[in-house]
C-alpha positions in Angstrom: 45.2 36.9 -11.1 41.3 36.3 -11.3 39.2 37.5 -7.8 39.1 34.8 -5.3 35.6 33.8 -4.3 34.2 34.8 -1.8 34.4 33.0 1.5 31.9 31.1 3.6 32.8 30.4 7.4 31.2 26.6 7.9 30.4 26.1 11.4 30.2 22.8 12.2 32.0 20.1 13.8 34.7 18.4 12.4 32.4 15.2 11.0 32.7 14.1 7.2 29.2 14.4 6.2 28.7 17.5 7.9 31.4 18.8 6.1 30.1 17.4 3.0 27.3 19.1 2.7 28.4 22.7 3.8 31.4 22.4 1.7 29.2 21.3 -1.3 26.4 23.7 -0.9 28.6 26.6 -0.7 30.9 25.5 -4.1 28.1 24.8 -5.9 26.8 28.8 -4.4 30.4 30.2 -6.0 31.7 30.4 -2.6 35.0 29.1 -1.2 34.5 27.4 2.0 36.5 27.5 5.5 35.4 25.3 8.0 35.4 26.8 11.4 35.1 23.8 13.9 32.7 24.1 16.8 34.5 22.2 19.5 32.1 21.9 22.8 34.0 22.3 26.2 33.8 20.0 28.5 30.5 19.2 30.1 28.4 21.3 28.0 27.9 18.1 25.5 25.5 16.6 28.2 23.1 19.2 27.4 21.1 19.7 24.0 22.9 22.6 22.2 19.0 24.1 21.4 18.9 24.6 25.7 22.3 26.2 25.6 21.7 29.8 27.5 24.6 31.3 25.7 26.1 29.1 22.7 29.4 30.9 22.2 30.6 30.2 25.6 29.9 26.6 25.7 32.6 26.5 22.7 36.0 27.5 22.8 36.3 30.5 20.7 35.4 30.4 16.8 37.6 31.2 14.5 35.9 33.4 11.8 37.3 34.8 9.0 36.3 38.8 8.7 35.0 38.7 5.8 32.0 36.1 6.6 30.6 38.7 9.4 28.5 42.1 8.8 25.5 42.2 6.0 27.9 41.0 3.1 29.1 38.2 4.3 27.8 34.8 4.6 28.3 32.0 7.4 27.1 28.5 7.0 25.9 25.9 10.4 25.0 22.6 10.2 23.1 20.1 12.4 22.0 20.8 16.2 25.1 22.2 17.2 26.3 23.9 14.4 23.0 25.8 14.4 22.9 26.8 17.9 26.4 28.6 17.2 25.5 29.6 14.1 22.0 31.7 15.5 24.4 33.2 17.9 26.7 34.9 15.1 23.5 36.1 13.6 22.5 37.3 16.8 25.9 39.8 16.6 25.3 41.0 12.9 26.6 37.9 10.5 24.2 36.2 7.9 23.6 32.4 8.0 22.2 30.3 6.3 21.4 26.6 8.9 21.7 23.2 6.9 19.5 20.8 8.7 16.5 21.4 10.9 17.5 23.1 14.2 15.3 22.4 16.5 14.9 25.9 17.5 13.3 29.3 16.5 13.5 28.7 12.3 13.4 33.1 12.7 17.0 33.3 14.0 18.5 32.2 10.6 18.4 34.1 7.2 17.5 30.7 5.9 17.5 27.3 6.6 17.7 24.8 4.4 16.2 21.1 5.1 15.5 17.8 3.8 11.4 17.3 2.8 11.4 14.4 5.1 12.2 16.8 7.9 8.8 18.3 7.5 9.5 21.4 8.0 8.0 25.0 6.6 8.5 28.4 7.0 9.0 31.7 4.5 13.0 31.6 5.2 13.2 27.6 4.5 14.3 26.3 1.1 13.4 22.6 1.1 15.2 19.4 -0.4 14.4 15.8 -1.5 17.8 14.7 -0.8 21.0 15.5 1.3 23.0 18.5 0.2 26.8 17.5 -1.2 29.5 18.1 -3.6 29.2 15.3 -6.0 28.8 17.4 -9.1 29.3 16.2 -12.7 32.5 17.6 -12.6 33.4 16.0 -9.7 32.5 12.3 -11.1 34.0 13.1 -14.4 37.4 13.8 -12.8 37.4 11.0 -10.7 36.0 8.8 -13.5 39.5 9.6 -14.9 41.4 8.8 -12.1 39.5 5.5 -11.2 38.2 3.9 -14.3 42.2 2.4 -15.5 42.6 1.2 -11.6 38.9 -0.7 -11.8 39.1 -1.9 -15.5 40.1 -5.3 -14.7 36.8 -6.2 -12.9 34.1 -7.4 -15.3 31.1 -5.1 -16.4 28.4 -4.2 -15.5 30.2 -3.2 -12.4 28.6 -3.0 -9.2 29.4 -0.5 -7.0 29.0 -1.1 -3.1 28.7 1.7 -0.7 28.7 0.3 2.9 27.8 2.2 5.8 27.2 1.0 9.7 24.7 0.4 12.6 23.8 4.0 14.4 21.1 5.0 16.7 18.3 3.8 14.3 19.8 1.0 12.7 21.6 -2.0 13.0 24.6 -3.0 11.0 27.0 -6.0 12.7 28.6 -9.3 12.4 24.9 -11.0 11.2 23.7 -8.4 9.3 27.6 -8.4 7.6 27.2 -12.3 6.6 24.1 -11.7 5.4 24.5 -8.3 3.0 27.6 -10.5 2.2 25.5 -13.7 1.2 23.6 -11.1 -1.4 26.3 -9.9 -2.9 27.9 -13.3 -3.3 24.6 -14.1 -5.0 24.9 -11.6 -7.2 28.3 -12.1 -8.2 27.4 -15.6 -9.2 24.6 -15.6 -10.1 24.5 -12.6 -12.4 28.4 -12.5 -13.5 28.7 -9.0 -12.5 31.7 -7.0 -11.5 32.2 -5.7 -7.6 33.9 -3.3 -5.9 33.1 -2.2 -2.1 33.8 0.8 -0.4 33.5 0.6 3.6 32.5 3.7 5.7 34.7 5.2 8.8 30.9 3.9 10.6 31.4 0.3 9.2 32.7 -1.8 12.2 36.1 -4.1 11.7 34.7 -7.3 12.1 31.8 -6.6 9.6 35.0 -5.2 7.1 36.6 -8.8 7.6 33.6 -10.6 6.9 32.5 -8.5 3.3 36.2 -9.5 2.5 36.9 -12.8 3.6 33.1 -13.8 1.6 33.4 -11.6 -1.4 37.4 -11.1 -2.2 37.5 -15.1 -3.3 34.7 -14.6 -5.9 36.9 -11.8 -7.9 35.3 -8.2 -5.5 37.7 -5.7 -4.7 37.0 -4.5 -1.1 39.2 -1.6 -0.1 41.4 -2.1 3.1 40.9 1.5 4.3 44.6 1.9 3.0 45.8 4.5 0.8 43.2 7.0 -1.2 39.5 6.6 -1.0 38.1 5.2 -3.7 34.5 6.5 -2.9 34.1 9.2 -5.9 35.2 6.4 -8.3 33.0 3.8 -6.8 30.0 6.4 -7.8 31.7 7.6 -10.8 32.8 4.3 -12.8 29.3 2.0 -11.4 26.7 0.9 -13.6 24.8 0.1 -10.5 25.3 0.9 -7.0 24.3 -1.1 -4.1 24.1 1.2 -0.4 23.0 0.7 3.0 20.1 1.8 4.1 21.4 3.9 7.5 22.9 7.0 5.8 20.7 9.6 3.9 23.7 11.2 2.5 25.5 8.0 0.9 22.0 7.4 -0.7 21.4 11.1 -1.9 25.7 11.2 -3.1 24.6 7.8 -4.9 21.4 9.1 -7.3 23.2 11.6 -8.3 25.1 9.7 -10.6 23.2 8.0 -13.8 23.6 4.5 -12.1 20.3 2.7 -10.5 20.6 2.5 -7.3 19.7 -0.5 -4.5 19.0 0.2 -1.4 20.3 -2.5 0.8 17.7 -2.9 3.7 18.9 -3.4 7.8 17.0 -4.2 11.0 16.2 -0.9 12.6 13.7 2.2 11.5 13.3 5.6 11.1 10.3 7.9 10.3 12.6 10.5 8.3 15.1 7.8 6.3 10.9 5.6 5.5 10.1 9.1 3.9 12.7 10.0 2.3 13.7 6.2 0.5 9.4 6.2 -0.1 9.7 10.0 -2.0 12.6 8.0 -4.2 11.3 5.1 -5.0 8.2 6.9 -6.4 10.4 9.1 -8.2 11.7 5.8 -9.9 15.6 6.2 -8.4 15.7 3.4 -6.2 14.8 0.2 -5.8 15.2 -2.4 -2.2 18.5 -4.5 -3.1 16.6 -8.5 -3.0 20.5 -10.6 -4.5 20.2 -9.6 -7.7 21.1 -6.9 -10.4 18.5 -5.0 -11.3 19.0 -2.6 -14.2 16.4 0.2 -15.4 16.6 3.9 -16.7 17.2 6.8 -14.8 18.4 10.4 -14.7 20.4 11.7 -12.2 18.6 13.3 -9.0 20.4 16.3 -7.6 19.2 19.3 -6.1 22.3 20.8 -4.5 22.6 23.1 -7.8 18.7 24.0 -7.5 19.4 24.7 -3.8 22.3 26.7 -4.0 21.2 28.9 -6.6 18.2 29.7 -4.6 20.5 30.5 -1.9 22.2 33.0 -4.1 18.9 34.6 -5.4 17.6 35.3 -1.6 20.9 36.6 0.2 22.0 38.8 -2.8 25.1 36.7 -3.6 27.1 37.6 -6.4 
């Protein structure tokens, strides 16, 4: 039997695109990860994790595997709360590496590793234009496989829709729903494409209902949040993508492919998403979604790979 890889305890909590990104970073790193859920006890959540006197009490207890602690082992924390546990561990001898700015002391982490937009520096921060993740070329040309026979009856160029849903910076309900719904319809007939929608866990039910009731008429396939998730495939079979504006992640999973992509604006704003969607529309990879199918060359724009590797080369990773 071939050595397993070695391990990397992810401490975060149980969200997807937390997850995502660990769990990316470290397989693209050669390292197998375990997530290690933070779960906050009660009352602790009403204040910020970055004031927290003593992190690993305001938790219930972590459980780490052995071989992610002492100087050869490596431990992985994500977001606010992830990195306030994760400074902790350091703090008793482990090695971690912090996704995501942590609003603390950038010293009490071997190396953190944020977006450009975060605007962040430091000699133990590795910098990124877009959001860490697992969606590797191997990963699309598996499920290209899988997905392409189950999508082949919709007509080409196919347009993949990836839809998130309102948070604390923007807005995504029932009027913003008709109306991303109106521009897709648009496109459909206008431009005789092919469409299949992916919704989000974030994308509320009444905006699902309304993508489906305007869109599944005109020939879309809109998944019902039954059976597998068609995401991967949605990336991996698209000759264009359309995406919401509200999620870095979708966006940075979505240039990663060689489709263009269109970002699909909504009512809201944020300093860090105007930067980063500004560094990639000068880079050429995306474009504001106005109806219509826009098609132009691009490359794929990854730099998970770069990121990892750069990982490997400062911590000594095999």
């Amino acid at each position: 039997m071939p050595p397993a890889d070695p391990t990397a305890g992810v401490i975060a909590e149980d969200f997807a695109g937390m997850k995502s990104q660990a769990f990316g970073l470290a397989r693209r790193a050669g390292l197998t990860p375990v997530l290690c859920p933070v779960m906050v006890r009660p009352g602790w959540r009403y204040l910020p994790a970055s004031w927290w006197p003593m992190p690993l009490r305001a938790i219930r207890p972590l459980q780490m595997p052995a071989t992610c602690m002492g100087p050869s082992g490596v431990m992985i924390s994500i977001g606010g709360t992830g990195g306030a546990v994760g400074a902790a561990m350091r703090a008793r001898g482990g090695r971690v590496v912090q996704i995501q700015n942590p609003r603390m002391d950038l010293r009490k982490f071997d190396l953190v590793i944020a977006n450009r937009h975060d605007e962040i520096s430091g000699p133990n921060v590795v910098l990124s234009r877009t959001a860490l993740h697992g969606v590797s070329p191997d990963c699309l040309a598996q499920a290209r496989r899988v997905w392409a026979p189950r999508l082949a009856h919709l007509p080409r160029p196919l347009v993949s829709v990836l839809v998130g849903g309102g948070n604390g910076r923007f807005r995504l309900g029932a009027a913003e729903g008709h109306a991303l719904a109106a521009q897709l319809g648009r496109m459909i007939d206008c431009d005789g494409v092919g469409l299949a929608l992916t919704p989000s866990r974030r994308t509320g039910v009444e905006v699902r209902e309304i993508l489906s009731h305007h869109l599944s008429p005109k020939g879309a396939w809109v998944w019902d949040m039954e059976g597998e998730n068609p995401y991967l495939g949605l990336l991996a079979c698209a000759d264009a993508i359309v995406v919401t504006a509200d999620s870095v992640s979708m966006i940075s999973e979505a240039v990663a492919t060689q489709a263009p992509v269109m970002v699909a604006a909504l009512p809201g704003r944020s300093r860090r998403i105007g930067l980063f969607m500004q560094e990639l529309t000068q880079a050429g990879r995306i474009r504001v979604f106005d109806g219509r199918m826009r098609d132009w060359p691009v490359a794929p724009l990854d730099d998970t790979q770069a990121v990892a590797l750069e990982m490997c080369h400062r911590l000594n990773l095999k």
